[in-house]
N, C-alpha and C positions, 0 to 999 in steps of 0.2 A: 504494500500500500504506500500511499505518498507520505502518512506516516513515518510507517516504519524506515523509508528512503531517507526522508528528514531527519530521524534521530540515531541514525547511519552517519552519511553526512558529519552531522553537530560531534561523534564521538571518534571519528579521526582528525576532524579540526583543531578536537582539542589533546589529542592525542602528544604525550612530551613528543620534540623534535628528534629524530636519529642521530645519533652521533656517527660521523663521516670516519674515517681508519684514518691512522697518524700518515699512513703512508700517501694517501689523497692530498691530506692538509701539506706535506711536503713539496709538494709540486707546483700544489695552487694556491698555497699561505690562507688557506682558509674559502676561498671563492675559488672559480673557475678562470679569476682573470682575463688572460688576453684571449683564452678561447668563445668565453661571453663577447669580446670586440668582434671576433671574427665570425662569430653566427651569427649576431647580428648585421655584420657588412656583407654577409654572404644573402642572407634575405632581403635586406636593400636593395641586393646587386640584382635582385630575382624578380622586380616588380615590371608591369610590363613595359615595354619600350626602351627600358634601359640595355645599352651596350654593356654586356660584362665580359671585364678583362680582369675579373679578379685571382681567378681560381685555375692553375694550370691544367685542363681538362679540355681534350679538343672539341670542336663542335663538328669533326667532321665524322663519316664512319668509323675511319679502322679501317686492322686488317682486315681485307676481305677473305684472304685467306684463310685467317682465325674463325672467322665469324661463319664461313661456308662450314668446314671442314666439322665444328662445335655441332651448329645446328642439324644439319647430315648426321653425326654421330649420335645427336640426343635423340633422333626420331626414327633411326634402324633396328629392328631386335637382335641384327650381328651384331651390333656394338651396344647392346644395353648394359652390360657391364659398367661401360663408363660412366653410367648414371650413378656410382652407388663409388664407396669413397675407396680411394687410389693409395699405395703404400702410403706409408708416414713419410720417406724420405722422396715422395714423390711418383710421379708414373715414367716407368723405364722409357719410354720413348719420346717424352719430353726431356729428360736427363742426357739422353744422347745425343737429340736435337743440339742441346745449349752445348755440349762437348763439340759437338761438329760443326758450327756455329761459329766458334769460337777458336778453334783450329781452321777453318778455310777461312775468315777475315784478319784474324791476327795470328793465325800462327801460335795459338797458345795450348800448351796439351792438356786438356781437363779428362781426368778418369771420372766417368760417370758415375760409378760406385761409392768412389772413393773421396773425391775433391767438390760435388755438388749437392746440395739441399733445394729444393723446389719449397717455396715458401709460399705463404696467403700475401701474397702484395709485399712488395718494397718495405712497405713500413714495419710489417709485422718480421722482415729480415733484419732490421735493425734491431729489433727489439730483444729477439733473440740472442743477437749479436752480443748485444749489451749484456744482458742476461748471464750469456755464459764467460763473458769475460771478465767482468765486472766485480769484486768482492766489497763490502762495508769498508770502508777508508780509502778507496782506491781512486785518483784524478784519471780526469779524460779532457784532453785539451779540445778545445773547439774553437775556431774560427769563425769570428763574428763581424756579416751578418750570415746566419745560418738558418738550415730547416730548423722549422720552431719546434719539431717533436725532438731532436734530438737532446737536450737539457734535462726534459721531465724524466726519457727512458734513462739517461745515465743515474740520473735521482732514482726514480724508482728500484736500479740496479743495485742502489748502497753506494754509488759512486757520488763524487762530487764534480761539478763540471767547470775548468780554469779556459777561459777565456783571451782569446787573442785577436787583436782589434786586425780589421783588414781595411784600410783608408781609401776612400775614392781616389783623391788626390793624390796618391802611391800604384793606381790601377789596378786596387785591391788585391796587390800581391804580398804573400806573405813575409815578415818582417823577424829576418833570423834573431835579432834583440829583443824582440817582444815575445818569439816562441821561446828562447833560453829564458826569460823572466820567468815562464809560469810551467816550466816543464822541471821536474822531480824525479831525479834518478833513482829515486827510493819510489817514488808514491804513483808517477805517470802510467798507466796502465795501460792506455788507447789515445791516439793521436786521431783524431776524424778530418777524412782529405773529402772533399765533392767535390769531381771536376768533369762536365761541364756544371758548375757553380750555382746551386740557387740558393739566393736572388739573383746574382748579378752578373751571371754568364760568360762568368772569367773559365779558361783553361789553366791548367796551373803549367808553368815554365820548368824546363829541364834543371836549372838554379833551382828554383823550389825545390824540387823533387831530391833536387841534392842536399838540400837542407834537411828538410826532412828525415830524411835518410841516417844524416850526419848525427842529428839532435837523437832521433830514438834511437841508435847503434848504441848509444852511450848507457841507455836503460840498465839496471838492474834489478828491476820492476817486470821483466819480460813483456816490456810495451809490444802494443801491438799496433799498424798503423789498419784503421778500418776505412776501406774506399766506399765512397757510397757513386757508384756511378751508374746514376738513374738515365741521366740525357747522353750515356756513348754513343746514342744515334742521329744524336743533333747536333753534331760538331763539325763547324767550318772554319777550324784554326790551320795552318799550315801544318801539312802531315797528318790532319786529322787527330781523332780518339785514342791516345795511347793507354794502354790496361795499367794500371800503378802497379800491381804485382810484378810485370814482368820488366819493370822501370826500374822497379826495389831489386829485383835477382840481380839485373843487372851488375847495379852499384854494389851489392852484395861481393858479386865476382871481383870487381876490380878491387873493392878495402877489404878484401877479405874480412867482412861484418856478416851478419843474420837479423833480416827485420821481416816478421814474421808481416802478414798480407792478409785479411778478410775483404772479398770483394762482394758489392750490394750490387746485385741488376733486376731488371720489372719491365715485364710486357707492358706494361701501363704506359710506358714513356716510349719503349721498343716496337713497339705494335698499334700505341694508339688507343688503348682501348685501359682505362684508366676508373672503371668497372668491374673490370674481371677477378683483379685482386689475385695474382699469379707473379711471384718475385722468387730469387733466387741469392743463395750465397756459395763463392768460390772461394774453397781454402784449401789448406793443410788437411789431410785426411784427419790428421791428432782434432782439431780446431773443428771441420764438418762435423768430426763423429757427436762432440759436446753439443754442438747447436742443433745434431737432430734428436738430441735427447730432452731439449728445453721446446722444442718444436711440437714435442710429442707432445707435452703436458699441456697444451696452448690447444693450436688451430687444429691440430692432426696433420691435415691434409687441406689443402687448397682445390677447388672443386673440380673432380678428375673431369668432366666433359671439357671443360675450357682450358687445363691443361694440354688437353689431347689437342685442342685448337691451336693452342701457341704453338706446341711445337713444328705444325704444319707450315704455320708462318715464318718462325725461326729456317725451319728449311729450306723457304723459298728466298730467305736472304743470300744474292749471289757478290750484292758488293755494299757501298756503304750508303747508298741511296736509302735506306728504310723505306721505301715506300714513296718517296721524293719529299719525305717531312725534313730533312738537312736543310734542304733549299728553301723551303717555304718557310721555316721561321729567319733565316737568315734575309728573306726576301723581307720577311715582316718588321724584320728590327728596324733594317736601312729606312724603310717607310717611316715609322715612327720617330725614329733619330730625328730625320730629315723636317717634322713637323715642330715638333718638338723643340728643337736650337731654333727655328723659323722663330718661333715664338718667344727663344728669350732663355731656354731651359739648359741646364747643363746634362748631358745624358752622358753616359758611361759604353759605349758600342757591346754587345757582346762578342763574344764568339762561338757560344753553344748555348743549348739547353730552351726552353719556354721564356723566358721576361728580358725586357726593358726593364734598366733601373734610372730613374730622372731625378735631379736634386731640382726643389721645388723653391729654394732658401731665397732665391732672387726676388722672391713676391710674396712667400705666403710665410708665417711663423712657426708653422707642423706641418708634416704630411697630412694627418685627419683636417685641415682647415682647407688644404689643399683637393682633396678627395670629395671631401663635400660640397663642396662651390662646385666642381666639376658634375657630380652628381647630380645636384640641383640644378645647375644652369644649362647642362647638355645631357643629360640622361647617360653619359658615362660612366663606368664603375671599373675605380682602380684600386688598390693594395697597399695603404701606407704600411712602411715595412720596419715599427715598432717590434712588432709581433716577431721578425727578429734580429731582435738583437737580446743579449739575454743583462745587459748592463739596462738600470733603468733609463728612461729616456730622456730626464733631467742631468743622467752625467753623460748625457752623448753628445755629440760636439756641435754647434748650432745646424752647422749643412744636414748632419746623419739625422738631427729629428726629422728633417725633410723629405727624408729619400723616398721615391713610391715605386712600388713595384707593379709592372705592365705585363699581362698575359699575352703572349703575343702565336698560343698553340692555336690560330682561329686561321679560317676561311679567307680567303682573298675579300668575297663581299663583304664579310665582316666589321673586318678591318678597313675596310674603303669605308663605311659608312662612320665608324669611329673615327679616323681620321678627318672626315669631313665634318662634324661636330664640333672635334677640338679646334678645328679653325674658325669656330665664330665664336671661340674660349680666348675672353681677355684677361689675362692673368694680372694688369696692372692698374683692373677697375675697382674703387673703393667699395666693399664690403662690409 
């Protein structure tokens, strides 16, 4: 009865509140934070007429290969098997796939058995990653600005996370003085590399990579350097996408050193298809064996029909075109650069991966004051890129409050009409 609904109701309202686990409140100091900013700028970004370029997700199909191959395999009773869940460590013919993959593009020998984990998405590799590396007192350096999950999972892992600033006006390369400042030959556990970069679509340099190299060799912490390289298919730097493991053996060979390698990759960003939730990690067999053991107790398995689709697609990669997604974001940045300085802005060019990063400082006093004039004024939806930096945003240097981050994984039409918007965006009109 409406009653009994009511006095229903009335005795969970008043019911004491749930106390949250210490480990929640560690992440989010008590609220949800920046991820409360970001649902809300994501549902803004979603009302209609608005351009959004907030979210790195394409608007295009995907692999057609993946998508054939899936939907064929979900609706045959030869293949209903792959309806129903696939080993823990993956389904053998996706495992081979990424081994063969990965030997006809780079030349790099992955043992299917041995050296690869098939994960639920990119991020859930990370998580893992962390998981199994990670103990209660252990540092993990990161490079900020960074993916913004990667902070909480080191938290979450007992780890603590040391911070190393990556400066526009340096072309957010890394800075061997300020990684020796926070890096702990006692306590460094994991060095976090993303290249192609997000946000800011740096590739990291051969120098880098020897720095790197040079700082964790020194470890006695048995650091480990974790790659996250989600956009290797969206790289237009000279020479293209190089694998950090096989960057690190390298140097390894010449300084007679050991710097162990965890490599993150994702159909999401490989294929396009950023849905499927299908990632993978390339290591050490010692290191794979551990992360399919934290794997186990998590996801299981990542959902064998859409597996069996990736690997289809993986196989139909013959060179480094993905699908011709290389060129159309780099088609995409130039566009945006070129509108963008028209108007006054300083942009940072990339070289890989999904965004534009634009410093906004010339006009506006935040990135969010920046974002929203634009939202307001043209129905565009962009990414102030608070969210990451893991320093709060009062000790960040007046340009970095401004910087906003530009999805640039869309459509040519897309993008033509965004672009055409921002040009009747005056950034020097009183507000």
């Amino acid at each position: 009865s409406a009653r009994s609904v009511a006095a229903m109701a009335k005795a969970f309202s008043s019911a004491p509140a749930t106390e949250m686990s210490e480990r929640l409140r560690s992440v989010t100091g008590g609220s949800t934070g920046h991820m409360d900013e970001w649902r809300k700028l994501l549902k803004d970004a979603e009302q209609p007429g608005v351009v959004n370029l907030t979210q790195g997700y394409p608007d295009f199909e995907g692999s057609r290969d993946a998508r054939k191959a899936a939907a064929e395999a979900m609706l045959s009773e030869e293949t209903s098997r792959l309806n129903q869940y696939s080993p823990l460590v993956g389904l053998g013919s996706l495992m081979q796939s990424i081994s063969d993959m990965y030997k006809r593009l780079w030349d790099w020998e992955l043992s299917a058995e041995k050296n690869i984990l098939v994960t639920t998405s990119g991020t859930e590799a990370i998580s893992v990653a962390f998981q199994t590396l990670i103990s209660p007192g252990d540092e993990v350096i990161l490079f900020e600005p960074f993916f913004p999950w990667y902070a909480p999972v080191a938290k979450l892992a007992g780890g603590e996370a040391k911070l190393v600033r990556l400066r526009m006006e340096e072309g957010f390369s890394i800075s061997k003085e300020r990684l020796l400042a926070q890096f702990d030959r006692k306590k460094t556990k994991m060095i976090v590399l993303n290249t192609p970069h997000n946000p800011t679509g740096r590739v990291l340099s051969q120098s880098e990579l020897e720095i790197v190299h040079e700082v964790a060799s020194t470890s006695e912490a048995g650091c480990v350097v974790f790659s996250d390289e989600a956009y290797e298919g969206q790289c237009w730097a000279s020479g293209g996408h190089k694998k950090i493991a096989q960057e690190m053996a390298k140097l390894d060979r010449e300084r007679g050193a050991s710097v162990d390698v965890l490599t993150m990759g994702t159909a999401s960003k490989l294929c396009s298809l950023t849905g499927w939730r299908v990632g993978w990690l390339l290591g050490s067999e010692q290191i794979i064996s551990g992360c399919k053991a934290i794997h186990g107790y998590g996801t299981y398995c990542a959902p064998t029909v859409l597996q069996h689709g990736i690997g289809k697609a993986l196989d139909g990669f013959s060179d480094f075109s993905f699908d011709g997604t290389s060129d159309l974001m780099k088609t995409n940045a130039e566009k945006f650069a070129q509108v963008l300085r028209d108007k006054g802005f300083e942009v940072y060019m990339p070289l890989g991966g999904y965004f534009v990063v634009v410093d906004c400082s010339a006009f506006f006093p935040s990135s969010m004051a920046f974002c929203s004039a634009l939202l307001a004024e043209c129905k565009v939806a962009m990414a102030p890129m608070n969210m990451f930096y893991g320093t709060p945003s009062e000790a960040l240097a007046p340009n970095e409050r401004c910087f906003v981050r530009i999805a640039i994984c869309k459509t040519e039409g897309l993008i033509e009409e965004a672009i055409s918007r921002i040009k009747t965006f005056d950034p020097e009109k009183k507000r």
